[in-house]
N, CA and C atoms as an extended XYZ file, in Angstrom:
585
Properties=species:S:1:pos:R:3:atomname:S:1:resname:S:1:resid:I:1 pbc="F F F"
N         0.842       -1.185        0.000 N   UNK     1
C         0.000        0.000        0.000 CA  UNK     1
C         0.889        1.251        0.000 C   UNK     1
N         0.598        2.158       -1.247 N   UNK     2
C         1.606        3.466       -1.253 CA  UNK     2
C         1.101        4.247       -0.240 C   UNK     2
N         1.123        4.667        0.677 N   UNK     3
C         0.466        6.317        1.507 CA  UNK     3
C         1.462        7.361        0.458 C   UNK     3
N         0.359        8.191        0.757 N   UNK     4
C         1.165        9.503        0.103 CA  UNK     4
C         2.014       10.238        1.044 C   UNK     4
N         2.944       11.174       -0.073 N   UNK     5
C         4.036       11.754        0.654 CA  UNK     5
C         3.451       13.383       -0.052 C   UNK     5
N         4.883       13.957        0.014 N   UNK     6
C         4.552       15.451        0.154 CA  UNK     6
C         6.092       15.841       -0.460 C   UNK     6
N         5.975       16.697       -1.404 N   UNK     7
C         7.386       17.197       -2.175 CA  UNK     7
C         8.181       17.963       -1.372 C   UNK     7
N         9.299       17.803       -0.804 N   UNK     8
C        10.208       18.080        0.301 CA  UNK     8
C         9.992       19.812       -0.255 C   UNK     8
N        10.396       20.593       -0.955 N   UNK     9
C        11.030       22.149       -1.207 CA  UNK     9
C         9.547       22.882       -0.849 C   UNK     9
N         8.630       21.750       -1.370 N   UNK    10
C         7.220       22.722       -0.935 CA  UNK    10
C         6.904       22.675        0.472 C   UNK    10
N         7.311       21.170        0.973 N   UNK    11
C         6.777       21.118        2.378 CA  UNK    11
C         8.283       22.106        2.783 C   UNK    11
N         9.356       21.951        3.006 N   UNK    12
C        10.119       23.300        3.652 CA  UNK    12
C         9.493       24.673        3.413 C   UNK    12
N         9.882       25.264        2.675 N   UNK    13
C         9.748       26.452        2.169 CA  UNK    13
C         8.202       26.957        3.546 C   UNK    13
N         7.031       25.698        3.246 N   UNK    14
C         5.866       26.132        4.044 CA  UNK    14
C         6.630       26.491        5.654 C   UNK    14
N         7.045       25.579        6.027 N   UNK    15
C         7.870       25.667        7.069 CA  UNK    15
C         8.702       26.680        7.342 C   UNK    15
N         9.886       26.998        6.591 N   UNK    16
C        10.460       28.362        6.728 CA  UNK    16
C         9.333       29.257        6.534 C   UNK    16
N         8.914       29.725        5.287 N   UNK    17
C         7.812       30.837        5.746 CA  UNK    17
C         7.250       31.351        6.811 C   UNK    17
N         7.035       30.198        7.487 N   UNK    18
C         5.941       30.623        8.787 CA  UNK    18
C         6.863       30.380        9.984 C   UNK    18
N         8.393       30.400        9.929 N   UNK    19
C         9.286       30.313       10.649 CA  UNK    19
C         9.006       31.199       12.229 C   UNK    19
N         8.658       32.372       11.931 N   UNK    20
C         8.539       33.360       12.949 CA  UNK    20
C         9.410       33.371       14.330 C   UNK    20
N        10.429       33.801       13.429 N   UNK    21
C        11.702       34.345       13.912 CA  UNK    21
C        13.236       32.665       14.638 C   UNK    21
N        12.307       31.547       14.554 N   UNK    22
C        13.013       30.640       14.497 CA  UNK    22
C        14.307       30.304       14.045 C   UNK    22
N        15.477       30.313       14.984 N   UNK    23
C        16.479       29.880       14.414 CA  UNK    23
C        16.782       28.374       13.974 C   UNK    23
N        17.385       28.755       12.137 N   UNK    24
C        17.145       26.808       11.893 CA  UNK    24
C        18.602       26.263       11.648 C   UNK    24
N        18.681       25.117       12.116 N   UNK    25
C        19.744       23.857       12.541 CA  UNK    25
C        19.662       23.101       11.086 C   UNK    25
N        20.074       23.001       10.342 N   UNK    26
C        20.281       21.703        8.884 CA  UNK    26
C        20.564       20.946        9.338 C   UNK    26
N        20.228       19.121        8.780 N   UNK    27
C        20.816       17.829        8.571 CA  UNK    27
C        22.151       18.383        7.405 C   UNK    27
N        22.928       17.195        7.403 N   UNK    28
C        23.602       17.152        6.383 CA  UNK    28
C        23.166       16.703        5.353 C   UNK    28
N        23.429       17.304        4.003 N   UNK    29
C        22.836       16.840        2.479 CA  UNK    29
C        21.504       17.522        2.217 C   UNK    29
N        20.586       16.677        2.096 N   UNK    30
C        18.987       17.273        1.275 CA  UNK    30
C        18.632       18.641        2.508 C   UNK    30
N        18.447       18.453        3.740 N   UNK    31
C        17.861       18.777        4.203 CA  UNK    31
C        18.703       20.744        3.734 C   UNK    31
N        19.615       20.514        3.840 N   UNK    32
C        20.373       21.995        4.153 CA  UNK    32
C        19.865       22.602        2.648 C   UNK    32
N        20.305       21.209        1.656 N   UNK    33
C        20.033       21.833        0.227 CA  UNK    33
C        18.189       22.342        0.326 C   UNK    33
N        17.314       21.582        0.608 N   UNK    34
C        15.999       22.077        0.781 CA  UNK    34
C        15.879       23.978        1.621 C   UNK    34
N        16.745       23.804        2.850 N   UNK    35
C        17.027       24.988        3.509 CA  UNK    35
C        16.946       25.962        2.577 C   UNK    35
N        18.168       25.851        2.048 N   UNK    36
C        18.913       26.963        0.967 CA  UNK    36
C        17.904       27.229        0.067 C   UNK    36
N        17.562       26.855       -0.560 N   UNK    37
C        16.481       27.036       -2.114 CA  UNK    37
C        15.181       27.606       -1.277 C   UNK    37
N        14.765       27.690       -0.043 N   UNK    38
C        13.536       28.148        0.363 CA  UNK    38
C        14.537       29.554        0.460 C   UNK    38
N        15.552       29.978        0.360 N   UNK    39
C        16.225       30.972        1.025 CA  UNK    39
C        17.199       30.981        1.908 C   UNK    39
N        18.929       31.844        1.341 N   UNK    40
C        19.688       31.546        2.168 CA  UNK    40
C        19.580       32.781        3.721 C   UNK    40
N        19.700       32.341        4.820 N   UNK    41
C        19.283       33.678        5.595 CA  UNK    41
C        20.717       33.268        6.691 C   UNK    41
N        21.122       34.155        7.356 N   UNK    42
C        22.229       34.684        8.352 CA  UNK    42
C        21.598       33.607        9.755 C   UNK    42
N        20.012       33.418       10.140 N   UNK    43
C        19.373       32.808       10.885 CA  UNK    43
C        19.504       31.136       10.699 C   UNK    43
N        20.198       30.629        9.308 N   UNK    44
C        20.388       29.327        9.203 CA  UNK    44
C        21.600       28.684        9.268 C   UNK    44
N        21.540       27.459       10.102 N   UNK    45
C        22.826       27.227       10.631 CA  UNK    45
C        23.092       25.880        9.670 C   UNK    45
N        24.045       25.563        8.802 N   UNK    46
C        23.902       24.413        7.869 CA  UNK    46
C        25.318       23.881        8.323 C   UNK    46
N        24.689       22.678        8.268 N   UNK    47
C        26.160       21.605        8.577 CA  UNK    47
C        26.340       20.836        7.294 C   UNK    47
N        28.182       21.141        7.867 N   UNK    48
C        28.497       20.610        6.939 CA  UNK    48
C        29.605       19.793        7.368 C   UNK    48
N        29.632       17.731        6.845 N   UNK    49
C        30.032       16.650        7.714 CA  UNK    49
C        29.860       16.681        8.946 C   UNK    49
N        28.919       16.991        9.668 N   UNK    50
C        28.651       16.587       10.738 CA  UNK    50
C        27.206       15.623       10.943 C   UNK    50
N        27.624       14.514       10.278 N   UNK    51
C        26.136       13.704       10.364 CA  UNK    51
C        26.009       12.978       11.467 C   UNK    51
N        25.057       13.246       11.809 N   UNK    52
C        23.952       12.673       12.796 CA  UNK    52
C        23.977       14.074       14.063 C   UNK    52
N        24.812       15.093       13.871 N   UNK    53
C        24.769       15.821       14.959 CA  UNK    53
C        23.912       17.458       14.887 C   UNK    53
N        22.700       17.046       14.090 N   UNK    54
C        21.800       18.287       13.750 CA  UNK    54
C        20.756       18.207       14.841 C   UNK    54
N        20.413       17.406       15.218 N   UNK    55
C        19.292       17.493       16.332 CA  UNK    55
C        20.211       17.769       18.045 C   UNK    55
N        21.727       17.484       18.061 N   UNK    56
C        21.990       17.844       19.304 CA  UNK    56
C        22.889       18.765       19.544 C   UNK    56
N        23.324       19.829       18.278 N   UNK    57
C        23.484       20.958       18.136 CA  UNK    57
C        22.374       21.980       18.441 C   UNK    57
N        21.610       21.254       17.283 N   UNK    58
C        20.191       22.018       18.201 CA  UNK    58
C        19.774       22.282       19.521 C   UNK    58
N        19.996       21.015       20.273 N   UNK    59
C        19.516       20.827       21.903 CA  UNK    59
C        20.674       21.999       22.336 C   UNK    59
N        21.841       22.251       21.779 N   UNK    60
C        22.580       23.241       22.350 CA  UNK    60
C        22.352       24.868       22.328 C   UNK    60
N        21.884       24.746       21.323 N   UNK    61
C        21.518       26.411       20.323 CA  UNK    61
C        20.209       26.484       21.614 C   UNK    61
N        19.284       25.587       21.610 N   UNK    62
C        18.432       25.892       22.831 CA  UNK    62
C        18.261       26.529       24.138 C   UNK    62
N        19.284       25.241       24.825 N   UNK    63
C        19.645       25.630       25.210 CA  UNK    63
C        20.437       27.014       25.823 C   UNK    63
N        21.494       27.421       25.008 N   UNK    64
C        22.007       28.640       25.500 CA  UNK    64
C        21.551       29.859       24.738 C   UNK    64
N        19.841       30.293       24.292 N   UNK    65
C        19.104       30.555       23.795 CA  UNK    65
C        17.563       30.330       24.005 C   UNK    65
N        17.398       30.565       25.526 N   UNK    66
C        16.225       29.799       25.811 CA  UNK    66
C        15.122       30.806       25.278 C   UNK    66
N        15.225       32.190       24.931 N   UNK    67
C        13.956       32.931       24.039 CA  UNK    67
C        13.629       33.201       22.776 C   UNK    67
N        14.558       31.925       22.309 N   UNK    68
C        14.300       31.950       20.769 CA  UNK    68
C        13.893       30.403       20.802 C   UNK    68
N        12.785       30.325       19.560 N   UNK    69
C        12.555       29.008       19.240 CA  UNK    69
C        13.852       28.981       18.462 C   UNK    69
N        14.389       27.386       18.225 N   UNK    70
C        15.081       26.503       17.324 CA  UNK    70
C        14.099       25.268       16.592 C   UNK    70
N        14.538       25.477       15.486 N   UNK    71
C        13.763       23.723       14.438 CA  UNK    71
C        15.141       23.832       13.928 C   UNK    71
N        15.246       22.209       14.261 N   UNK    72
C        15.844       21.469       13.023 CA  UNK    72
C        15.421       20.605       12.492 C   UNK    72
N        16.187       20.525       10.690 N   UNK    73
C        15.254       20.251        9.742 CA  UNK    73
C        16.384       19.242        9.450 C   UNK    73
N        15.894       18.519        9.698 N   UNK    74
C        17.051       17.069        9.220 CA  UNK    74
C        16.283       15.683        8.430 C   UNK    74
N        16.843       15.178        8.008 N   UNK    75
C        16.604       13.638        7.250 CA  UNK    75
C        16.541       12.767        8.236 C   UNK    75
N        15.754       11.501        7.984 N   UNK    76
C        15.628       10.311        8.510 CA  UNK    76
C        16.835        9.196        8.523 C   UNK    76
N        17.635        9.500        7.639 N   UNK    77
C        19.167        8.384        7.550 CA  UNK    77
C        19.971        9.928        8.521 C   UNK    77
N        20.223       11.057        9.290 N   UNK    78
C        20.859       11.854        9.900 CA  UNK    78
C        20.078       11.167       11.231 C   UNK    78
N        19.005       11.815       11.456 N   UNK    79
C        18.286       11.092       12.290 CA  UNK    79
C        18.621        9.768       13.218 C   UNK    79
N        19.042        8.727       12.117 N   UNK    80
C        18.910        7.379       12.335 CA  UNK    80
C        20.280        7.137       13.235 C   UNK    80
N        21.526        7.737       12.563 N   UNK    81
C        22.434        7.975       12.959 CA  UNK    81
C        22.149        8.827       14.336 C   UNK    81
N        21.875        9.525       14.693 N   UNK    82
C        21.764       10.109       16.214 CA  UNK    82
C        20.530        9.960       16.973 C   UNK    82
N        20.423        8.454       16.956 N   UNK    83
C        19.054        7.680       17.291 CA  UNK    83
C        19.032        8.345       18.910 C   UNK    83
N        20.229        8.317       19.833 N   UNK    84
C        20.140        7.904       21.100 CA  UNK    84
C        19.627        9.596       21.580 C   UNK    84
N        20.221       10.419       20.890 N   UNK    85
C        19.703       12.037       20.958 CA  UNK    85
C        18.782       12.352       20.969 C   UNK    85
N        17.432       11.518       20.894 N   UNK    86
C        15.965       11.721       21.447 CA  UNK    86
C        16.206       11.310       22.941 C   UNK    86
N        16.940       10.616       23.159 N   UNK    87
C        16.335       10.338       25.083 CA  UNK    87
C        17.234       11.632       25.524 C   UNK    87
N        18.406       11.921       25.187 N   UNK    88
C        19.172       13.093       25.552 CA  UNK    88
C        18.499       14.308       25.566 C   UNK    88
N        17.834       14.566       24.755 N   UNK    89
C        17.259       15.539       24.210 CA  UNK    89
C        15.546       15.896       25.281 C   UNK    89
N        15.226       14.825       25.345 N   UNK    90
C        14.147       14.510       26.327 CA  UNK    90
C        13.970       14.480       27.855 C   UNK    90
N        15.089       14.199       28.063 N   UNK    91
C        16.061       14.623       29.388 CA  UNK    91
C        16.361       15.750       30.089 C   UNK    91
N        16.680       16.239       28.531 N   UNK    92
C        17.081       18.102       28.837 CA  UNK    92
C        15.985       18.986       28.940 C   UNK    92
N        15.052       18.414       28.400 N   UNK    93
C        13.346       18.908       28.356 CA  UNK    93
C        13.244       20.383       27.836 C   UNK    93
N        14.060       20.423       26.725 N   UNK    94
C        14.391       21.976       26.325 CA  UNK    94
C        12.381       22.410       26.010 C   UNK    94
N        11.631       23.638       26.284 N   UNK    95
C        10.884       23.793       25.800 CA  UNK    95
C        10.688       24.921       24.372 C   UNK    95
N        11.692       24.931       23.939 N   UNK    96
C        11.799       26.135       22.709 CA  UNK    96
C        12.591       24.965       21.418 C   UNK    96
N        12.736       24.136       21.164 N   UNK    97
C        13.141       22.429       20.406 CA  UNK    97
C        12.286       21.847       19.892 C   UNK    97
N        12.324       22.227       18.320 N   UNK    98
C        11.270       21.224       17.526 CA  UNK    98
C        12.049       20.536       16.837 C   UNK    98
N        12.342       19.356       16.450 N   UNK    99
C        12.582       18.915       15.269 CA  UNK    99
C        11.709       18.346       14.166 C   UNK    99
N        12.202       18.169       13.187 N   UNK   100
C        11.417       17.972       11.622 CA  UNK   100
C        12.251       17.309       10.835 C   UNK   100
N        11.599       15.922       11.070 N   UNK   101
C        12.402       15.092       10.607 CA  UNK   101
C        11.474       14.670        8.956 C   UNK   101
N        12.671       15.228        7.589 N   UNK   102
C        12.174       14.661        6.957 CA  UNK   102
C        12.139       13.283        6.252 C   UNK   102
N        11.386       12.760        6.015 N   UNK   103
C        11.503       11.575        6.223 CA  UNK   103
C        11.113       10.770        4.768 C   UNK   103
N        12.286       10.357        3.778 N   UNK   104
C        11.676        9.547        2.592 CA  UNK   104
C        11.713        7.983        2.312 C   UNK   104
N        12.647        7.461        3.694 N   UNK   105
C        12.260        6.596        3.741 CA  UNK   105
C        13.578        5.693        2.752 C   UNK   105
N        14.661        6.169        2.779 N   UNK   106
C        15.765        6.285        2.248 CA  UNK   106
C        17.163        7.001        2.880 C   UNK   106
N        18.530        6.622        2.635 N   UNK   107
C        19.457        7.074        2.547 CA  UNK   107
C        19.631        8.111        1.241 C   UNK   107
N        19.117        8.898        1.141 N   UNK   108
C        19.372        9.520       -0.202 CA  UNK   108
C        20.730       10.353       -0.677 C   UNK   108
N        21.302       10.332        0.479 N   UNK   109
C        22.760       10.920       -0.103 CA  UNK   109
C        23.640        9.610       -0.214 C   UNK   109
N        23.380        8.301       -0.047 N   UNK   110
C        24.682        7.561       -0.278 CA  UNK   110
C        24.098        6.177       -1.721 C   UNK   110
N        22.542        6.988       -2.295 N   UNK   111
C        22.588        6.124       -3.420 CA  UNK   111
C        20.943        5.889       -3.148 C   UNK   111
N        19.903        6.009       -2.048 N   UNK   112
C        18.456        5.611       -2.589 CA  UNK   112
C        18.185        4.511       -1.677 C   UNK   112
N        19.755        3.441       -0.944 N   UNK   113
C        18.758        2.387        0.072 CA  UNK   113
C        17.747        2.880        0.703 C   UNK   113
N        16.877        1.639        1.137 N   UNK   114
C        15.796        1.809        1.903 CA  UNK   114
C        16.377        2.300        3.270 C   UNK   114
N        15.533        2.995        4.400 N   UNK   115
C        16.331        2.838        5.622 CA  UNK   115
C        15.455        2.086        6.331 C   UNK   115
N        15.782        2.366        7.409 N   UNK   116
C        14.653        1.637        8.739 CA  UNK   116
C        13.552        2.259        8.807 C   UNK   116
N        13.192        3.585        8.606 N   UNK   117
C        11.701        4.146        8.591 CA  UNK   117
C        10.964        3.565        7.310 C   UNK   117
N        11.656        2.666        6.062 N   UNK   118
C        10.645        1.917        5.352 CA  UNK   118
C        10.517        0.498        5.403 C   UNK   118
N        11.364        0.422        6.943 N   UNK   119
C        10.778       -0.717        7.318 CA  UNK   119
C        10.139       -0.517        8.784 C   UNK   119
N         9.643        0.271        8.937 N   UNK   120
C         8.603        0.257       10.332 CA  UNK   120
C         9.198        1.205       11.539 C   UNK   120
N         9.988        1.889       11.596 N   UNK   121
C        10.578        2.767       12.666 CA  UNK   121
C         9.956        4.198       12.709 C   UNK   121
N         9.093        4.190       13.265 N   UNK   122
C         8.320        5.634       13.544 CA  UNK   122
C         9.214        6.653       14.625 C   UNK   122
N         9.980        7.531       13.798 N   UNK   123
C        10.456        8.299       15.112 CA  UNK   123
C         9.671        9.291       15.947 C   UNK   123
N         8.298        9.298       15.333 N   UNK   124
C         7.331        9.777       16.154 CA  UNK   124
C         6.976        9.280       17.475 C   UNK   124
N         6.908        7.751       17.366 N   UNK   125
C         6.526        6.846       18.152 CA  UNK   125
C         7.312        6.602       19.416 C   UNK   125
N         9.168        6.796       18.592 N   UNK   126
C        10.044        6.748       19.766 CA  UNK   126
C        10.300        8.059       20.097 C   UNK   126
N        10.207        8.911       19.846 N   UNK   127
C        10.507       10.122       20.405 CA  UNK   127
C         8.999       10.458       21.911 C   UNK   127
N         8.151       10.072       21.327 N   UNK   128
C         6.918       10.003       22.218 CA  UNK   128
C         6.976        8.895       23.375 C   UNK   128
N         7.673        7.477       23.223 N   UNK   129
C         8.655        7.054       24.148 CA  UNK   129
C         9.189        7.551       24.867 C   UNK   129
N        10.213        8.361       24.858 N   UNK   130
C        11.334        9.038       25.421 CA  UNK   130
C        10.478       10.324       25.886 C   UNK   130
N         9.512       10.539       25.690 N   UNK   131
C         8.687       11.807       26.544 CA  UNK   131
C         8.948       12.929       25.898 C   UNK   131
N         8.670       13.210       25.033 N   UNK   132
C         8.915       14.720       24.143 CA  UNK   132
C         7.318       14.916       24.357 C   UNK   132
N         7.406       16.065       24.416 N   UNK   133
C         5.848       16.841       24.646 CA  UNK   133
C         4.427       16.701       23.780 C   UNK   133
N         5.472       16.713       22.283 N   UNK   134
C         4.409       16.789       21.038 CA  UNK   134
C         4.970       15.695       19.868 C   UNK   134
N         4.373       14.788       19.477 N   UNK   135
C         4.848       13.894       18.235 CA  UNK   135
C         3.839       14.055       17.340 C   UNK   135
N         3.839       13.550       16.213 N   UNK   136
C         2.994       13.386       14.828 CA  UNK   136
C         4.037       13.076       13.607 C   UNK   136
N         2.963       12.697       12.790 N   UNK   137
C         3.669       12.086       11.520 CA  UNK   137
C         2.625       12.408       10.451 C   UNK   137
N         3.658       13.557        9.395 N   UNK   138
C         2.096       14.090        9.013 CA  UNK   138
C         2.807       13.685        7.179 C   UNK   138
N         1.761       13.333        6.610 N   UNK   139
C         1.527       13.455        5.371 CA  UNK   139
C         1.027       14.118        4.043 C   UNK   139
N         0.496       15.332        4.817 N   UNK   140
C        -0.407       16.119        3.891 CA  UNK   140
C         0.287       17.448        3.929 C   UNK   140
N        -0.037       18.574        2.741 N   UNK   141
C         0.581       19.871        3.072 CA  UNK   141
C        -0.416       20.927        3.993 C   UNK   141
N        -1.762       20.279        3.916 N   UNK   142
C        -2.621       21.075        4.897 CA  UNK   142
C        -2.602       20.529        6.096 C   UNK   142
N        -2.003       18.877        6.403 N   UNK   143
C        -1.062       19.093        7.845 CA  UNK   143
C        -0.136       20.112        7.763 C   UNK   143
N         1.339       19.973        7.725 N   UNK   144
C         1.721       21.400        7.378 CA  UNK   144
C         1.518       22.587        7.495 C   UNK   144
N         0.264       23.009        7.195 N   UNK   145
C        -0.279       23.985        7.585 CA  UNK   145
C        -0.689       24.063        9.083 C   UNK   145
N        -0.887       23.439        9.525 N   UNK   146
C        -1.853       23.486       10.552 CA  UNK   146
C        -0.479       23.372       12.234 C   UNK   146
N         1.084       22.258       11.000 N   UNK   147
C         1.913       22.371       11.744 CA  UNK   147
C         2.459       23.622       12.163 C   UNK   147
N         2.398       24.616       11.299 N   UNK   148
C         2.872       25.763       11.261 CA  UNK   148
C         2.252       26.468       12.447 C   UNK   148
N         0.941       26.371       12.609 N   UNK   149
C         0.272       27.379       13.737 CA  UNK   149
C         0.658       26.583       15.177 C   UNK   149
N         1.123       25.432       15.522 N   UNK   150
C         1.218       24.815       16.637 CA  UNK   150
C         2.820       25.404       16.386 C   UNK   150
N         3.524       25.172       15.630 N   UNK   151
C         5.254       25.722       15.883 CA  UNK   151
C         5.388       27.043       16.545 C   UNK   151
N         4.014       28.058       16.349 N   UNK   152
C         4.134       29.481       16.716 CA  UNK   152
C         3.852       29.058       18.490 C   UNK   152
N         2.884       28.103       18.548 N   UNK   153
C         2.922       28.345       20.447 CA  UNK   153
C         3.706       27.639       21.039 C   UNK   153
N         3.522       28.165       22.386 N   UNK   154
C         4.758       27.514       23.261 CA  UNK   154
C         4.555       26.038       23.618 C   UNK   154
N         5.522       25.261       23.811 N   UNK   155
C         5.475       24.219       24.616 CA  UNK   155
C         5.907       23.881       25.484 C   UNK   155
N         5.845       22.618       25.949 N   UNK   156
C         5.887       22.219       27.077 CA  UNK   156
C         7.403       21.094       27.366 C   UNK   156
N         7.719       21.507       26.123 N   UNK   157
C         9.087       20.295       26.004 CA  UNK   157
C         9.599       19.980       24.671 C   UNK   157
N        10.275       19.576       24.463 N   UNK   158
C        10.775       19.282       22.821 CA  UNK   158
C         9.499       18.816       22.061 C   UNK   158
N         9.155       18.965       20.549 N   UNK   159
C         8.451       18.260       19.896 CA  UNK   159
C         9.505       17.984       18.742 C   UNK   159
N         8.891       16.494       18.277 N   UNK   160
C         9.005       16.095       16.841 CA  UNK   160
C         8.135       15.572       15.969 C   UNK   160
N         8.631       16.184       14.835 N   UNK   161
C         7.579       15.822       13.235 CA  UNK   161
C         7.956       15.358       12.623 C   UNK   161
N         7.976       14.322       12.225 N   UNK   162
C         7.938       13.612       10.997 CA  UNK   162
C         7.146       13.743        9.239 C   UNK   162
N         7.803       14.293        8.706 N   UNK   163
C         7.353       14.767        7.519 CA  UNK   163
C         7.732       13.833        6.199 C   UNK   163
N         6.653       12.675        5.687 N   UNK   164
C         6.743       11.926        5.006 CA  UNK   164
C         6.472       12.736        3.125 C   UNK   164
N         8.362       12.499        2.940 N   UNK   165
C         8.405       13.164        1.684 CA  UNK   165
C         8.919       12.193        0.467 C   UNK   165
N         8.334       12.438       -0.771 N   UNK   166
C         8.194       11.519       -1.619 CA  UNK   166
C        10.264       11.682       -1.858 C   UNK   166
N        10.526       10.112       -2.241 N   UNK   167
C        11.818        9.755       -2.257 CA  UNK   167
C        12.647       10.302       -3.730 C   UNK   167
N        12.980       11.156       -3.758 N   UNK   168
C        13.464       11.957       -5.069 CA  UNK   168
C        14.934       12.311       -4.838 C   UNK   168
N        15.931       12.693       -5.697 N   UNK   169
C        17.050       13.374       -5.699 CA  UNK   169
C        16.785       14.752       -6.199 C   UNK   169
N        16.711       16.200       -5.667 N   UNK   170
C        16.294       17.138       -6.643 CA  UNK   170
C        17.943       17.807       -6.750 C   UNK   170
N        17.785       18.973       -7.426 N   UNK   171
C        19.029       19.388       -7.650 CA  UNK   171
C        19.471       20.001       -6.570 C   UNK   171
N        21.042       20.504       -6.419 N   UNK   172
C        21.476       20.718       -5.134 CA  UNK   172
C        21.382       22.125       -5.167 C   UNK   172
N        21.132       22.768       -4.277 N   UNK   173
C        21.103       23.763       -3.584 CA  UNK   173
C        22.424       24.398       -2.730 C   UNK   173
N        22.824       24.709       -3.050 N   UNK   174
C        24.072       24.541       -2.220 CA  UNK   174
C        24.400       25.621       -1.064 C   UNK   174
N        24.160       25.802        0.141 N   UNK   175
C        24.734       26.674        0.747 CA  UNK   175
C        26.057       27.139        0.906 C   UNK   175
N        26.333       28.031        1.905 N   UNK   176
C        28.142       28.133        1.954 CA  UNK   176
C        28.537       27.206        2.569 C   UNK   176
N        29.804       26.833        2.161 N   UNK   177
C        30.360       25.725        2.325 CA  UNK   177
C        31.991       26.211        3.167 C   UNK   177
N        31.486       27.266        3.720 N   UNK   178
C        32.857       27.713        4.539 CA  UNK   178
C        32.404       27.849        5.676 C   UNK   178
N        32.712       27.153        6.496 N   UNK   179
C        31.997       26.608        7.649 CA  UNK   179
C        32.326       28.018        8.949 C   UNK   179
N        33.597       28.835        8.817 N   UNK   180
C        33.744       29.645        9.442 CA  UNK   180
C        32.590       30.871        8.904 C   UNK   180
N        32.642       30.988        7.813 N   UNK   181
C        31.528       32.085        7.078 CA  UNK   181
C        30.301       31.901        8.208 C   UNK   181
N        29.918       31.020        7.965 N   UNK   182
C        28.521       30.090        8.271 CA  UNK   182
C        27.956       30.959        9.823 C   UNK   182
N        29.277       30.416       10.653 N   UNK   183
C        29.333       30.435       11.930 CA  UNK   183
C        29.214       31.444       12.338 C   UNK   183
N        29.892       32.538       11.424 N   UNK   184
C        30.627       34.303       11.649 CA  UNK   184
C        28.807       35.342       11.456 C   UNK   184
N        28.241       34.407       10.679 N   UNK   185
C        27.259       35.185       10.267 CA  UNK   185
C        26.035       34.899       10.875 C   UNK   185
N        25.718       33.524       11.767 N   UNK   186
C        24.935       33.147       12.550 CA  UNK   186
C        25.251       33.585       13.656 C   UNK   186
N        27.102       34.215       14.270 N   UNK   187
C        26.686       34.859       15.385 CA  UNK   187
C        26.375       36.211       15.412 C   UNK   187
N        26.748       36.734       14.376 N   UNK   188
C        26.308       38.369       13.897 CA  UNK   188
C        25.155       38.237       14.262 C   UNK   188
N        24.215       37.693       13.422 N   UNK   189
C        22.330       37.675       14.036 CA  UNK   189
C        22.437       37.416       15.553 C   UNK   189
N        23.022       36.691       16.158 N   UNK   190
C        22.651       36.757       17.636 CA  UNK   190
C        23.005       38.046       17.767 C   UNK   190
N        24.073       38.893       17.723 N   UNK   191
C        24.368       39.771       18.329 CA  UNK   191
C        25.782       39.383       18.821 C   UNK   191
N        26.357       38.269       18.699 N   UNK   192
C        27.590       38.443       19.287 CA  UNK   192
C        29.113       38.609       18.172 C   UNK   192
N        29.932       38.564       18.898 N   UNK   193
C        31.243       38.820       18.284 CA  UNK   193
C        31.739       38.113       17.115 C   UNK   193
N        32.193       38.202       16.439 N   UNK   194
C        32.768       37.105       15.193 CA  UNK   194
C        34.279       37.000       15.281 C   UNK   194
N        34.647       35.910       14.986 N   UNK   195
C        35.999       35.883       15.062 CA  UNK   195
C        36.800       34.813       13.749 C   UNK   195
């Protein structure tokens, strides 16, 4: 049985749009390239080789940033790789921590394997395990929508989304790839020093 998915640049882009004032965390590969093409902004933090460590960079940016929301927008093979960073993360009980996990159900940067979310691993399910405040697994873009107005209120603890996106390679997007740039210009928007 196919369920439907949702075209990753449209489902981001909805997401950034309605960002409201959110600072965003990239996966490595699609997710940053999706980032970029909705718009490159000083507010986006894109990694680059650091896989599996987008959701607990995040828990950090939160952390020492507790009046700004953070989303990160990462893949399901990044994800998979920093499996244990939902109980960490759940622990820390950051309440300004969403993640958005997109999810095709594939490794898509090392060739198209299947991963474990197309064989039955709901990280909705385990993240809601591990006690995160808010889970779902949405399929539609008028979910999406509706995700957007719950990202604007507060919570009560980390949430995660799962965003089931049809399994494609699109073209790359490329952000900067100078990782000091990156850094120099994400702390400018905070307000702090660059070096």
């Amino acid at each position: 049985m196919n369920l439907p998915t949702m075209d990753r640049r449209v489902t981001v882009k909805k997401l950034l749009d309605a960002r409201d004032g959110a600072l965003v965390v990239t996966g490595l590969g699609s997710p940053s390239y999706d980032v970029h093409a909705a718009g490159d902004r000083n507010d986006n933090y894109y990694l680059w080789g650091a896989m599996g460590g987008a959701a607990l960079i995040g828990l950090g940016l939160a952390q020492a940033q507790p009046d700004k929301r953070v989303m990160v927008i990462t893949g399901d093979g990044e994800q998979l790789m920093a499996f244990g960073s939902l109980a960490t993360i759940s622990v820390a009980r950051p309440k300004n921590l969403d993640l958005i996990v997109l999810d095709n159900q594939h490794f898509g940067e090392t060739g198209m394997q299947s991963s474990h979310t197309g064989k039955g691993i709901g990280f909705d399910k385990v993240a809601a395990a591990c006690g995160f405040s808010k889970t779902a697994e949405l399929r539609s873009l008028e979910e999406v929508d509706t995700l957007c107005e719950e990202l604007c209120r507060p919570a009560d603890g980390p949430r995660l989304f799962v965003l089931k996106i049809t399994a494609e390679n699109l073209p790359r997007s490329l952000p900067p790839r100078d990782a000091v740039e990156v850094k120099n210009r994400f702390r400018a928007h905070l307000g702090f020093a660059t070096c």
